[in-house]
C-alpha positions in Angstrom: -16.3 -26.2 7.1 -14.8 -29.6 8.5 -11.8 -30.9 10.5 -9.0 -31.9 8.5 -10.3 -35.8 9.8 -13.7 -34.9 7.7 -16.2 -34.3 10.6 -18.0 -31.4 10.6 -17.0 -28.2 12.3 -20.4 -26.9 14.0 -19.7 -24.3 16.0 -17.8 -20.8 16.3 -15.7 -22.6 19.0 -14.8 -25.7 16.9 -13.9 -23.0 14.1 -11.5 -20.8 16.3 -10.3 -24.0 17.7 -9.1 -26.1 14.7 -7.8 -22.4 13.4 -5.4 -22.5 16.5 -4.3 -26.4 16.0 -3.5 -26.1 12.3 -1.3 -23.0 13.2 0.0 -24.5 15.9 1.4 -27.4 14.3 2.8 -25.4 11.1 5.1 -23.3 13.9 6.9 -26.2 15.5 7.5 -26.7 19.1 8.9 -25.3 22.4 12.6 -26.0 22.6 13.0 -27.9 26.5 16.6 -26.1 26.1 17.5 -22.9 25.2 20.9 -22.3 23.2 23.0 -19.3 24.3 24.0 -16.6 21.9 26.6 -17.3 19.0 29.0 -14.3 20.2 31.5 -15.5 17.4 28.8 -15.9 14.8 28.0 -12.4 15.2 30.9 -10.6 15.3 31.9 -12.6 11.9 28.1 -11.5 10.7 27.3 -8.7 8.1 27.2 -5.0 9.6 25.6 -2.2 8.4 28.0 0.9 7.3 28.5 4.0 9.4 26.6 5.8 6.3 23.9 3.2 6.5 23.4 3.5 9.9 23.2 6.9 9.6 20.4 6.7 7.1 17.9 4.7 9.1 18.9 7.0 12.1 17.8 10.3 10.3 13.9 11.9 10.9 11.5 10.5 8.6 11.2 13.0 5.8 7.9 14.3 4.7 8.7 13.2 1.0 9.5 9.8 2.4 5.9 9.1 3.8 3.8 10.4 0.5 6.3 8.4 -2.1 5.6 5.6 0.4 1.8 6.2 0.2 2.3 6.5 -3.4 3.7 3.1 -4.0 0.8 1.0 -2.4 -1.7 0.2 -5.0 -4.9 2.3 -5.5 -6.9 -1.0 -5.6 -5.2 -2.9 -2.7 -7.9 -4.5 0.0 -9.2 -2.4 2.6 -7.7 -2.3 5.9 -9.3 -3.4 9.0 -10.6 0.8 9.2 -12.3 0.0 5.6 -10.2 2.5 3.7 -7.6 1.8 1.1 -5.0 3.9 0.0 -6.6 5.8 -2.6 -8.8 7.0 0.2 -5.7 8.6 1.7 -3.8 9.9 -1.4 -7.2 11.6 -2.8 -7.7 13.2 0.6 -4.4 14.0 1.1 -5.0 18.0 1.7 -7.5 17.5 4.6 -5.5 14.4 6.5 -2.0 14.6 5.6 -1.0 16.7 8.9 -2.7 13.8 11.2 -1.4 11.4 8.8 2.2 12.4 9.1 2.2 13.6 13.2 1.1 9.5 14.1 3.7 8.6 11.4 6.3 10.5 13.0 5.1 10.1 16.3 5.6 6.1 15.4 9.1 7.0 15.0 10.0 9.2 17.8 8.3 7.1 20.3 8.5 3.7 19.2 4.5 3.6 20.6 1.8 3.6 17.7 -2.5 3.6 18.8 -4.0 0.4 19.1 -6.3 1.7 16.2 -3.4 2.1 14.0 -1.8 -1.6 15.2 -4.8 -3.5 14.4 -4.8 -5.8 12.1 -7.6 -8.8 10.5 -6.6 -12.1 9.1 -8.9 -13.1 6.7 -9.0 -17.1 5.9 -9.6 -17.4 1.6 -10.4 -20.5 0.3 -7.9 -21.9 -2.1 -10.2 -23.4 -4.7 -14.1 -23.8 -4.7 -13.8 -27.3 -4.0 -11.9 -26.7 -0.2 -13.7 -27.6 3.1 -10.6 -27.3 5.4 -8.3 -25.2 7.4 -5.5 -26.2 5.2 -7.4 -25.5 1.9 -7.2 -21.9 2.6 -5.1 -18.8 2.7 -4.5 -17.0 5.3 -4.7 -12.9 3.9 -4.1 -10.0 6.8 -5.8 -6.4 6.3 -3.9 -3.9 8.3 -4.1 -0.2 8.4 -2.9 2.1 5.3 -0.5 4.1 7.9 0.8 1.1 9.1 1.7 -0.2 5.8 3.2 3.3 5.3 5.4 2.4 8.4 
């Protein structure tokens, strides 16, 4: 792997390192000032209906959590635990009750496990020819029951 100037990237360090740079300069900058809040801008904004807000108020139903399982791909990548979601919908009988109490748990505390949180990025290179930060793509593996939340 090499800088984006050509030299060779030797060591872990100088790996993580230009990692942080390229990010760094793809997110911008500090602003020195910070603008207030748009009060007007908001109140003109979009609003969600009583009906709506209603909806995404309600407890999470049990039938929302399996068709939500049932929509990721059998084939997706792992997560960062090494298990996909075919792992959960065949054993569905034996973990669906712990599956569903940290799901709902999720919801009624707004705390989840660190376990659960964790999450890889993976860096894939674009083409076989790339040496550099910028020639890849960054790909995150995250948990199955976070994806279902």
């Amino acid at each position: 792997m090499h800088y984006v100037n050509g030299s060779l990237l030797s060591t872990p360090a100088d790996i993580e390192n230009e990692n942080i740079e390229f990010y760094k300069s793809l997110v911008g900058s500090k602003a020195n000032v910070l603008q207030g809040i748009d009060l007007p801008a908001i109140r003109n904004g979009k609003f969600i209906s009583p009906k709506e807000a209603h909806r995404i108020s309600c407890p999470i139903e049990d039938n929302v959590i399996w068709t939500t399982l049932n929509s990721i791909g059998d084939n997706k990548a792992l997560g960062i635990d090494g298990y996909n979601a075919f792992l959960f919908k065949s054993s569905r009988d034996i973990v669906k009750k712990d599956d569903k109490d940290e799901i709902l748990e999720f919801f009624e505390t707004g705390k989840i496990l660190l376990v659960v949180y964790c999450s890889l990025v993976a860096l894939i290179l674009k083409t076989p020819e790339g040496n550099t930060i910028k020639d890849m793509r960054p790909i995150a593996c995250c948990t199955t029951i976070y994806k279902i939340i």
